[in-house]
Structures are given as C-alpha cells and as structure tokens.
N, C-alpha and C positions, 0 to 999 in steps of 0.2 A: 520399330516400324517408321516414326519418324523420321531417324537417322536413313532408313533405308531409301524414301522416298525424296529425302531431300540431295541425296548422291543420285540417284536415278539420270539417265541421261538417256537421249533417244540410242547415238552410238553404240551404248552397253545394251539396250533391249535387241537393237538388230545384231550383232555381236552375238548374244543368247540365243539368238530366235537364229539364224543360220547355222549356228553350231549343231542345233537342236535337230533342223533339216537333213542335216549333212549326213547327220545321224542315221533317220531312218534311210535316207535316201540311200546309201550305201552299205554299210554293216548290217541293218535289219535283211536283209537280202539274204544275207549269209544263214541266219537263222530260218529263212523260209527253205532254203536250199538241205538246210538239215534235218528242217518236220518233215520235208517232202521224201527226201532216202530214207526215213525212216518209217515211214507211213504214218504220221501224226495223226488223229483225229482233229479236226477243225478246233472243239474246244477245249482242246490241251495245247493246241499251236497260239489258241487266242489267250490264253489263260498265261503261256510262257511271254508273250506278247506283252501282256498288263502286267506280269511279275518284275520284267526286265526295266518297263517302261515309267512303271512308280517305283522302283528301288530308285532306279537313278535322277530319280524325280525327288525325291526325297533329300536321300544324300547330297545332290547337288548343294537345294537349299541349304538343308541345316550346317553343312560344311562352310560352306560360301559365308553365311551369318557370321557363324562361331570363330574363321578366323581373319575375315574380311581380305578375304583373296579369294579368285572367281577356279573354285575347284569343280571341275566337268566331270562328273560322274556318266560312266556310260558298259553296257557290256562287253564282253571281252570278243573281238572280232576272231582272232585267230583260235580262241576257244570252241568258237560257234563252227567257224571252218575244222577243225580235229572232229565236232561231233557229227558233220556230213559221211564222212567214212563209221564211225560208230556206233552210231541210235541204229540203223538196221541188223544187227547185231544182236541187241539187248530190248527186253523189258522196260518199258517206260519207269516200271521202277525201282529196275536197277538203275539204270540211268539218276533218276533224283538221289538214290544210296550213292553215288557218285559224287554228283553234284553236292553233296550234306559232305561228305568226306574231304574234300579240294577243300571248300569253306572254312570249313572248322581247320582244317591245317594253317589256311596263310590268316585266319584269325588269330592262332597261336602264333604266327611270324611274329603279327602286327603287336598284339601283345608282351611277346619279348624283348619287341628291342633289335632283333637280331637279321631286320631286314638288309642293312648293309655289308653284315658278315657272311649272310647266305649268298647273296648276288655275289660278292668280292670273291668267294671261293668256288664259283663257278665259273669254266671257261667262258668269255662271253662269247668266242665266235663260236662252242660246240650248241649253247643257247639259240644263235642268232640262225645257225645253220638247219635247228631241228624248226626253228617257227617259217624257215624260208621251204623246208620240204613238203608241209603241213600247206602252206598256200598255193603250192607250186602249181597243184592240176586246178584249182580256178584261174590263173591264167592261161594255160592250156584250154581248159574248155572254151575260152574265149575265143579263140583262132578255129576250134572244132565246131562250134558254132555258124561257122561261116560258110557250111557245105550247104545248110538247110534256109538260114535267111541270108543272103549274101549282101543285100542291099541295108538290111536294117543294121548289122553287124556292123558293118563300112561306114555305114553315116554314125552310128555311136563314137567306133575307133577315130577315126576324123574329127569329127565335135572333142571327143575328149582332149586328142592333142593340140588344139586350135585354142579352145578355151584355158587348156592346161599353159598355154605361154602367154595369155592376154591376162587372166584372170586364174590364178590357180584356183583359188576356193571354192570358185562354182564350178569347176568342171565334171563333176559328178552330178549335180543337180542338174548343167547341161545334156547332161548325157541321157539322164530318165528323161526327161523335158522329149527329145530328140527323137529315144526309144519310142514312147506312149505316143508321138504325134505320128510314127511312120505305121506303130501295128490299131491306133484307129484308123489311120488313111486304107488302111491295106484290109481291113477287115478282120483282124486279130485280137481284137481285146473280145473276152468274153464278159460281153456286159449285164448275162441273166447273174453272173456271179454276185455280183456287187450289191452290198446290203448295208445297210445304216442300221449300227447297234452299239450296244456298250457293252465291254469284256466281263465276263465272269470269269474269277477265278475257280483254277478246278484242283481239289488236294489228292493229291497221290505219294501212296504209303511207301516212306521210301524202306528197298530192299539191296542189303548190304552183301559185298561177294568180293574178292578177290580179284575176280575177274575188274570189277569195275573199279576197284581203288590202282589195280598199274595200267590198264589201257586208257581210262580216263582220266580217274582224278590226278593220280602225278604228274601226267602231262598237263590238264587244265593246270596245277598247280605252277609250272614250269614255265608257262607263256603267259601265263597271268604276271607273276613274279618279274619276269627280266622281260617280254614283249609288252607290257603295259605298263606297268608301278614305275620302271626303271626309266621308260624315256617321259613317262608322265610327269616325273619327279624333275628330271632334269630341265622338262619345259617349264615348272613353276620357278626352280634355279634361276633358269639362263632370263627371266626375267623379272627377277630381285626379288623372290618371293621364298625367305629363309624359313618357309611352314615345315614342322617337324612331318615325317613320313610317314610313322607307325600308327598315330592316328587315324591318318586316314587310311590304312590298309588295315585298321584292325574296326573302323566303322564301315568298311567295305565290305570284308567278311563277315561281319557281325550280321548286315543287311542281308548279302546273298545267302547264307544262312537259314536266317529267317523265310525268306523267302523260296529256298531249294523246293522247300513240298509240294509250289506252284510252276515250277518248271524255271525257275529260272537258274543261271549256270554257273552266273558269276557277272560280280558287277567290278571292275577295276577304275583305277584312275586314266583318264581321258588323255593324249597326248595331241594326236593330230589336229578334232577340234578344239583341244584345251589352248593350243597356238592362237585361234583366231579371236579367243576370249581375254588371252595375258597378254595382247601385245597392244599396238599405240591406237590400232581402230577402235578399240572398244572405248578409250578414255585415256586422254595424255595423261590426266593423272593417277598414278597405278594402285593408289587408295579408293580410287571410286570403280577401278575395274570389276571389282566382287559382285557388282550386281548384274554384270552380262551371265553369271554364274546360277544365279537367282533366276532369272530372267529363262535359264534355258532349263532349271529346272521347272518351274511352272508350265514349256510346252510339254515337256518329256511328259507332265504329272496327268494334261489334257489330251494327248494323244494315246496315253493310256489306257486311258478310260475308255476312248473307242476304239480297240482293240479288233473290236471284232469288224470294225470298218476297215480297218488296215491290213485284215487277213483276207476280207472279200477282194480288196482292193489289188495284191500281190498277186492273189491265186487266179484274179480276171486276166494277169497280164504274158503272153506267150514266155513258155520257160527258156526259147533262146533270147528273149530280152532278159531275165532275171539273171540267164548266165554271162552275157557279155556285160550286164552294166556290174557281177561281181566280179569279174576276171577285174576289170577297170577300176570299179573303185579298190582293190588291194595293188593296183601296182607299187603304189607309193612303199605300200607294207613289205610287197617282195625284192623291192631294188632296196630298202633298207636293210633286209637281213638278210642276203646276198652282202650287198658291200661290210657287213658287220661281220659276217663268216670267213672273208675273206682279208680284214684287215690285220691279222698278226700275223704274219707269215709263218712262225712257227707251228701255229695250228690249223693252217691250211690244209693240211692231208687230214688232219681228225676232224674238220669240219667238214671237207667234200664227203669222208667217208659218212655221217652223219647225214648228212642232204640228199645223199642217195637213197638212203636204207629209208630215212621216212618218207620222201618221194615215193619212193619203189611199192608204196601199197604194201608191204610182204606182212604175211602175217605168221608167228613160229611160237610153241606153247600154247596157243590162245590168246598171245600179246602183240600187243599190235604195232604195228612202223615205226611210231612215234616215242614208242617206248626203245623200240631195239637199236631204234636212230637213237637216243641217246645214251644205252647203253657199251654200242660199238663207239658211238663219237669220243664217250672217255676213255674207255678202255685205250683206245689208238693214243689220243694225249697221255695220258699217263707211260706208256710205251715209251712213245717217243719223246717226250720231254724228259723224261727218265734218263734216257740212252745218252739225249746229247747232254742232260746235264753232269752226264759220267765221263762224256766226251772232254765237254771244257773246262772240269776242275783238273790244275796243274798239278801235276805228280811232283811231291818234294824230292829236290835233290839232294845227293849225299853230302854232308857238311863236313869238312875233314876236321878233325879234332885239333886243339889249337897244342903244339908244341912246350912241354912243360919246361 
C-alpha cells in the first residue's frame, strides 16, 4: 500500500476514473438493451449490474497490484449485444447454464496455455466478420431511431462526430451528456423512475441445455477470445507491457465463473478503455501507470454497489436515447471488425458470407445467426482455401532420365 500511494498521481486517478465512466456510459447500455428484449425483472437486471460491476472491480485491482501494469477489466460488450437477440428466447436460467459454460471453457483456455494456438488457428477475418454481424443492427437502430425523435437523434450523431475529432475519448460521454439535456428539455426522462439504493445480488440456479451451450456460450466464447483478450492483449503489447496472457484470461474466467449464478456473462480483458489507462496521459512513466488500473477499479467497485441507482437511472431515460447513444458508442467496434473481415483478401467471400448469415437474424435447428455465421464462414474458407491451395501447388514435371 505504501508502494501504491507513493506512485499515485493525479494523471493516473483521472485516467481510471474516465475509463471507469466510458464504461458505463457506453457498453452498460448494451446490457440494459438485453434485460429489456428479454423481459428482465428489475432485480436480476440490478443484481447482473452489481455482478459485472464488482467482478471487474475486483479483477481490475488485484491484476493491476500483482503485475504492476494498469489491466482494465471490464464486460464483454459484443457479448452483451449477441444476448439482446437471445435472453427472449430462453429461461433466465438457461441463460446462467450458458453463461457457467462460456466461463468454465476460456478458463480452461486460460489454464492451458493454449490461448495463442486457439486464436492463431482461427481465421481472423471469419472472427472479425461474425463480431461485425452481431453489432451490425445497433448501428442500424441508430438511423431507425431517427423517424420517432429526430431532433434528439441529430444532435447526438453531430456531438458525437464533432467531439469524435476534437476529443475522441469523450465523445461518448458527450453524447449522453447531449442525450439527457435534450429528453429533460423535452420532457422525457421519466423521473418517478429514479430511486437511490444499493444492488442486491440475486442467485439463479443455473439450468444446463444444448440449446444454450451453441447459441450462447460458444458464441460468448468466440468474441470473448479474438473481440476482446486478442486486441486487449495487443494494447498491453503495443505499449511495452510483456504481461503473460493466460493469467489473466484464466483470473477472468475464474471470476466470471464465480459470478455466472448472479447474472453476470463474462468479464474480459479491456481494450478500448485499456488504451486511455497504458498510454502517456495516464503517467510518462509506464511503471506508475498500474494505478489508473487500481484507480478504475475502485469506481467500477462503487458504482456497483449502487446498482440499483444505475438501473432506475437507465430505465428513466427514453429508449431511443438508449438506442442511439448504443448504435454510437459501438461504431468504433463495427468499423473495426468490418475493416478486420475485410483485410485478407483471400477470406473475403468467407467472411462477407459470415456477416450476412449473422446479420441476417436467421435462425435454423434452433441455433441461432451467430452460430450458422460461423459455421457457413468456415466451411467457405476451408473450401476455398483448399481449392486455391490445390491451384497453386506446381505440378512436377517429367525429368528425363539421365543417359547411361
């Protein structure tokens, strides 16, 4: 503790504390957009709220300590977007048998060893293609959104790309900022809603099915693995931070885990806010940066707590605000995995074909888009990679014998 308070810097605490913000301000969204299709009760929305909220409150810290590098623990956004099409479908718990299943798998990743070998033997664009299908209709609904408030809509999309070139980081927190001042001017926020409390957690038994280990968990496990751990990993990389990987994907599963029987889905390694904690705003020197890490666990731990402030607070606010500021805050997610589907050319037709089928909503079997999305997206690679690699091996030519 010592050590810890004598590295402390203000830089690293606001560092923590925006990352912490960015948080909810954005991805928690996603999560309210999938209690809402699924018809959540309040105290299982507040209760996955406080699950999500002190895992990665946790993890952050003791990660952060143990290897004195600022590791952002947070949930998995495009995991939360797959379960807006899924949870009305299912049993609340099936859904946790789900969620116990995804965990316990990439805890055995993480455990093995074999996180590198798994990612290396999967396409990355048929990856990047199934997490860009998966997001696709919240950017959609952002533009559908535009028929019923047209004004509130407009002034978010504007704040966001205004703020997105002056300031990227805030431009999400400009955006709710932007949202919440047009629909109280307008007379929209529902303010009997909003209530001061703290989250109880609530346990549900989870119930194990077929159904919910291919429509759910292998998909969670899927965009967990290569949309989060993989560029999460690379942002600790790209800024000199040689931390082994499987640790922390096997204290991540270990957590979510734990936590499954409370609604939470899945805790991954941070990428997007992880950037604003490893790089030079938080601390020129990259040994004192670990405590903006620290630092955004202790909000993540306090906003947990009030849980059920945070659900009055959402569910006060009109749903085409909740849907434009999600369409917005994932752009970044979908121009990434678009331009990531799209960069080997060779797997461009197995990846468009992928992006369609989990776009496409279809459901066949019982199994759902995101699953058939990547089962058609191999199948096509494997095809066609096959065919040309039969193509371009050279046929030996006959070698005339040498004259005795």
């Amino acid at each position: 503790m010592r050590t810890l308070f004598k590295d402390c810097s203000l830089s690293a605490v606001v560092a923590g504390f925006i990352a912490t913000l960015i948080s909810y301000a954005g991805p928690l969204v996603i999560v309210f957009q999938a209690a809402e299709s699924g018809g959540m009760p309040a105290a299982l929305l507040s209760s996955w709220v406080w699950a999500i909220s002190i895992g990665s409150g946790v993890l952050g810290i003791v990660l952060s300590i143990r290897y004195r590098v600022p590791v952002i623990i947070a949930w998995s956004a495009p995991g939360s977007a797959l379960l807006v099409s899924m949870l009305p479908g299912i049993s609340a718990g099936e859904a946790v048998g789900a969620y116990v299943m995804a965990n316990a798998i990439i805890l055995l990743v993480g455990l093995s060893g074999a996180f590198d070998r798994i990612v290396g033997k999967l396409p990355a664009a048929i990856s990047a293609a199934m997490l860009a299908g998966i997001l696709f209709s919240f950017g959609t609904r952002l533009f559908t959104s535009l028929k019923d408030e047209p004004l509130m809509v407009m002034a978010m999309f504007v704040t966001y790309l205004l703020v997105r070139r002056l300031a990227a980081r805030y431009a999400v927190m400009a955006v709710l900022l932007v949202g919440c001042v047009i629909a109280a001017g307008s007379g929209q926020l529902n303010a009997s809603a909003l209530v001061i409390g703290f989250a109880t957690p609530e346990w549900v038994t989870p119930e194990f099915s077929w159904h919910g280990l291919f429509n759910i968990a292998l998909p969670l496990v899927m965009v967990a693995l290569t949309g989060q751990f993989v560029p999460g990993v690379a942002v600790l990389r790209n800024a000199g931070y040689p931390t082994p990987a499987s640790p922390i994907i096997s204290a991540s599963g270990l957590g979510s885990l734990l936590l499954a029987p409370f609604g939470c889905h899945g805790l991954t390694l941070a990428a997007i806010t992880a950037a604003i904690c490893t790089g030079r705003e938080a601390h020129e020197d990259p040994g004192r940066r670990y405590v903006s890490g620290v630092v955004g666990g202790v909000f993540y731990l306090l906003l947990g707590i009030f849980g059920a402030t945070l659900v009055s607070i959402f569910t006060a606010l009109p749903k085409e605000l909740i849907a434009a500021l999600a369409g917005l805050a994932l752009f970044g997610a979908i121009a990434g995995a678009l331009a990531g589907s799209m960069a080997v050319p060779e797997d461009r037709e197995a990846a468009l074909i992928t992006f369609l089928v989990t776009a496409s909503g279809m459901s066949f079997l019982g199994l759902s888009a995101a699953f058939w999305g990547l089962i058609f997206g191999i199948f096509a690679h494997l095809l066609l990679t096959a065919r040309k690699a039969s193509e371009a091996s050279p046929q030996r030519e006959a070698v005339p014998e040498p004259n005795p």
